[in-house]
N, C-alpha and C positions, 0 to 999 in steps of 0.2 A: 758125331754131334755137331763137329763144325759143317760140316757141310749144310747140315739141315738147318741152322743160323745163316748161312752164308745165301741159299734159296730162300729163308723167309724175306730177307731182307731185300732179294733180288725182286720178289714176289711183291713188297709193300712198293718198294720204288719204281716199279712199271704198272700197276695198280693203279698207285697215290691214294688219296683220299676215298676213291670210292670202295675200296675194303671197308671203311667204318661207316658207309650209308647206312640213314634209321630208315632210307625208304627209296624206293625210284624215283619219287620228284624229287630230290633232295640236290641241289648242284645244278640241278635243269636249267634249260638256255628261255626265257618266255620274253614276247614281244606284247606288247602294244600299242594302240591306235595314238592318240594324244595325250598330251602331256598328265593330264588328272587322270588320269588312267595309270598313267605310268607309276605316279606320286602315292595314289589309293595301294598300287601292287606292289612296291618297293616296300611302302610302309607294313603293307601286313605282313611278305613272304621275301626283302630283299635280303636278309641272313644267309636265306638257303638259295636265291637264285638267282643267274645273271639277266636283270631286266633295261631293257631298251626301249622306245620308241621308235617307230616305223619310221617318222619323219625327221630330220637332219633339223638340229636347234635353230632355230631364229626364223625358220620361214613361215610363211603364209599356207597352212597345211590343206586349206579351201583351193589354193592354187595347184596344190604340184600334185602331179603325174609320177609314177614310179614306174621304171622300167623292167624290162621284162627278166634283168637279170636279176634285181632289186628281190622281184616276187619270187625268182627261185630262191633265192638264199633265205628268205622269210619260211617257205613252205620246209624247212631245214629244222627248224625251229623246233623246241620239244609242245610249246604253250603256247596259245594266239591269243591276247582279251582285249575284245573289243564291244561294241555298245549298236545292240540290234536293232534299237528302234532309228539310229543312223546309215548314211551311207555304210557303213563299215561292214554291215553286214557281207555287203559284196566284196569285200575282200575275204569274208570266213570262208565265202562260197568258193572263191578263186584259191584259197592257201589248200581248201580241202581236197579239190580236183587234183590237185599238186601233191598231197601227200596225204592218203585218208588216214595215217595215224597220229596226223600232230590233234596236239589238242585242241577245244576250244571251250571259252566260259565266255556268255555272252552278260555284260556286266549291268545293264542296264533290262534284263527280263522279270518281265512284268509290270514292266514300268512306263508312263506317261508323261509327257510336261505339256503342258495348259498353254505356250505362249511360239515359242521358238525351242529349238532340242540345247542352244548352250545353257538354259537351267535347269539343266541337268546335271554339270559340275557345280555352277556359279554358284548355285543355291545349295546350301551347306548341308542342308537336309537329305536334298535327292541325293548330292555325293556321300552321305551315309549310307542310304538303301544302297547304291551301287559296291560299297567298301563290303559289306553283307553279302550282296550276291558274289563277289567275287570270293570271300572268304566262304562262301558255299561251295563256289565250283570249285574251289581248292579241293575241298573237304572232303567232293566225290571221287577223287583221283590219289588223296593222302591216305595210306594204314596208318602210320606212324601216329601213336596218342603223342608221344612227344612234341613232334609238327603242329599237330589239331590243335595240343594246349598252346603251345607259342604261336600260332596265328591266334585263337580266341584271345590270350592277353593281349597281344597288341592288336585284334579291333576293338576291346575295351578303350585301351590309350588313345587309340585314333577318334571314336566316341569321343571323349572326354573333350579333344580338341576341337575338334567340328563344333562341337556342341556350346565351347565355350565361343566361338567364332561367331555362331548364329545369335548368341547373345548379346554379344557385343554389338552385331550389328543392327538389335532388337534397341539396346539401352541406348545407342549413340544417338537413334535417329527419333525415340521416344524423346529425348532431352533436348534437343532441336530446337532454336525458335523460329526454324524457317523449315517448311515440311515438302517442296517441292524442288524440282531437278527437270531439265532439258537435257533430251537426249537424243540421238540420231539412230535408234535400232530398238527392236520391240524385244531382241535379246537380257534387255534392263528391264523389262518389266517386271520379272523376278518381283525387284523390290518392294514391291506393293503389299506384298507378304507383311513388312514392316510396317504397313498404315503409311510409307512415302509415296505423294502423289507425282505420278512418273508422267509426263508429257512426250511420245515419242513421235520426231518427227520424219519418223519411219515412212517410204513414200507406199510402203505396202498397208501399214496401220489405213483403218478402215474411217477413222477420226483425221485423217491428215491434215484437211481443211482447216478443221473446227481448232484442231493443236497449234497450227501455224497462228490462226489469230491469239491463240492462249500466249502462247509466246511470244506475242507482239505487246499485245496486254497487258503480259507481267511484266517485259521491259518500260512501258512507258508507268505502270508505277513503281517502279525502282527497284523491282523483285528478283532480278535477274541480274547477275554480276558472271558467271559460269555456264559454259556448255559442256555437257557432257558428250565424247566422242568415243563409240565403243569401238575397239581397235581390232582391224583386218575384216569389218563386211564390206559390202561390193555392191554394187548397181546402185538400187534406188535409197539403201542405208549410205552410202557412203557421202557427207558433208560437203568433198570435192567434186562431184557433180551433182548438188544440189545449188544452183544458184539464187533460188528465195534465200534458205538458212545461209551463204556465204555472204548476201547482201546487209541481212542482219546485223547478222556478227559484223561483218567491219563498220556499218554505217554505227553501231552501236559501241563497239570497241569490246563485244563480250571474249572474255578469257576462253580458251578452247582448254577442257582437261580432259587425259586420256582414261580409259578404264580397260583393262588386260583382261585379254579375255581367256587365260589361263588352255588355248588348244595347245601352246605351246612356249618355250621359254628360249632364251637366249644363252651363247657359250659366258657369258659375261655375266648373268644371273649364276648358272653353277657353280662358276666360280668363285661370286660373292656367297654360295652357299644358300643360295633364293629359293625357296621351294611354295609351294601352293598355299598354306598358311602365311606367310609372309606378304605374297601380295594381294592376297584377300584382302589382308591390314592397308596394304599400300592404298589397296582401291578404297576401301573406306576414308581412311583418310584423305582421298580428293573428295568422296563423297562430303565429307566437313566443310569444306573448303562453302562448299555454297549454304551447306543448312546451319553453319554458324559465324557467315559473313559481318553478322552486326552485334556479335560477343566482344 
C-alpha cells in the first residue's frame, strides 16, 4: 500500500498540474500580434493560459523586424492570434510553414474598417466583434463546457466594459460645447461615429488642402487651442515632417496632445497596472481638453 502512495505521488509531481486538465488547451502557451490583441485574449482565456505579445513593450511595432530566431521560437507556440485583414496575416502564413500544428484564430474575420485598420481596436465596437471572434476560435478547439462557460462569462464582462467605454465616449463628446478636434492621421477618424467633426491633416486624406485651410480658419477665430498627435505613424502622418502644420503650431503657440494608439504599451504602464480601458480613458480625456476649453 505504501508503495502505491509512494508512485502516486511520484506520478502527480512529475505530471504537475496537467493530471487535473478539463481539456488540452488548458495551460497552453498562445501569442499575439499587438497589444489589443493580447488585452481582448488575456481578458477572455488568461486563467487558463500563458499569453504574450510578439513585440517587446514600448516599441514602435510598424518598425521592427523579427529575426529569424524570434520566428522559430513563436512557431513553438500552442496558439497564434492574430488579425487577417492586417499585415499579420503573413506572419500566420510564416508560423504555419514552421509548424502546421500550432494553432490559429484569425481575430478580426469577417470584418472591415471604413477608414485606416487601427479602428479596428480604437473603436470600442470593432474591439467587441474581435473579443467574439476570438472567443469563437476558442470554442472550436475547447471540449471542456467548463472553459466554454468561463470564456462566455467573461466575454459577457468584457461586453459590459467596452460598452460602457463607448458610452462614455458617445456622452462626453454629446455634452461638448466645442464639437471639433485637429489631428495628424485619418486613423482618428473613428470618431466621427460620435457626431465629432475630425479634421485630418493626414497628407494621404484626399481633403488635405481644403483641412489645412479649416485649420487655419478655426485658429484665426479662436477655435483652436489643441492638436491632436496620433502616436507612432510615419511619413506623410507624422507632424515632424510636415512643415505647413509645424509652422502653424508654433507661429500659433497651439498645444500638441498625444493620443495612444494602444498597438502597444510600455514596461512602465504594466507596471502601473495600465491596460486597454484605462487608456481609452486617458485618451478621452485629452480629447476634453479641446471640446471643453471654454467650461
Amino acid at each position: 500500500m505504501k508503495k502505491i502512495i509512494v508512485l502516486l505521488i511520484l506520478l502527480v509531481s512529475t505530471c504537475g498540474c496537467n493530471l487535473f486538465k478539463h481539456d488540452s488547451m488548458e495551460n497552453i502557451s498562445i501569442i499575439t500580434t499587438n497589444y489589443s490583441l493580447e488585452y481582448v485574449t488575456n481578458y477572455l482565456y488568461g486563467d487558463n493560459s500563458y499569453i504574450t505579445s510578439i513585440y517587446p513593450n514600448g516599441i514602435n511595432i510598424d518598425d521592427y523586424t523579427f529575426t529569424s530566431k524570434q520566428i522559430k521560437d513563436f512557431s513553438k507556440q500552442d496558439l497564434f492570434i492574430y488579425m487577417g485583414t492586417t499585415d499579420d496575416s503573413n506572419m500566420a502564413v510564416t508560423l504555419l510553414n514552421k509548424n502546421k500544428n500550432i494553432k490559429i484564430i484569425d481575430a478580426t474575420y469577417g470584418m472591415e474598417y471604413k477608414n485606416k485598420q487601427d479602428e479596428l481596436w480604437l473603436n470600442s465596437s470593432n474591439l467587441l466583434m474581435i473579443a467574439q471572434n476570438i472567443k469563437n476560435g476558442l470554442s472550436e478547439y475547447i471540449t471542456s463546457t467548463y472553459l466554454l462557460k468561463d470564456i462566455e462569462n467573461r466575454y459577457l464582462e468584457l461586453k459590459v466594459n467596452l460598452s460602457s467605454l463607448d458610452a462614455e465616449y458617445k456622452t462626453t463628446i454629446e455634452n461638448a460645447n466645442y464639437d471639433t478636434i485637429i489631428v495628424n492621421s485619418d486613423n482618428l477618424l473613428f470618431l466621427e461615429k460620435y457626431n465629432l467633426k475630425v479634421i485630418s491633416l493626414d497628407k494621404n486624406n484626399e481633403n488635405y488642402e481644403k483641412n489645412l485651410a479649416l485649420f487655419r480658419s478655426n485658429i484665426r477665430n479662436g477655435n483652436v487651442k489643441y492638436f491632436y498627435n496620433y502616436e507612432g505613424v510615419q511619413n506623410n502622418e507624422d507632424i515632424q515632417n510636415n512643415e505647413d502644420i509645424q509652422k502653424i503650431i508654433e507661429e500659433n503657440q497651439i498645444e500638441i496632445l498625444t493620443i495612444r494608439n494602444l498597438k502597444n504599451i510600455t514596461d512602465k504602464e504594466r507596471d502601473n497596472k495600465k491596460d486597454y480601458l484605462s487608456i481609452m480613458y486617458d485618451n478621452l480625456e485629452n480629447l476634453k481638453q479641446e471640446l471643453y476649453k471654454n467650461s
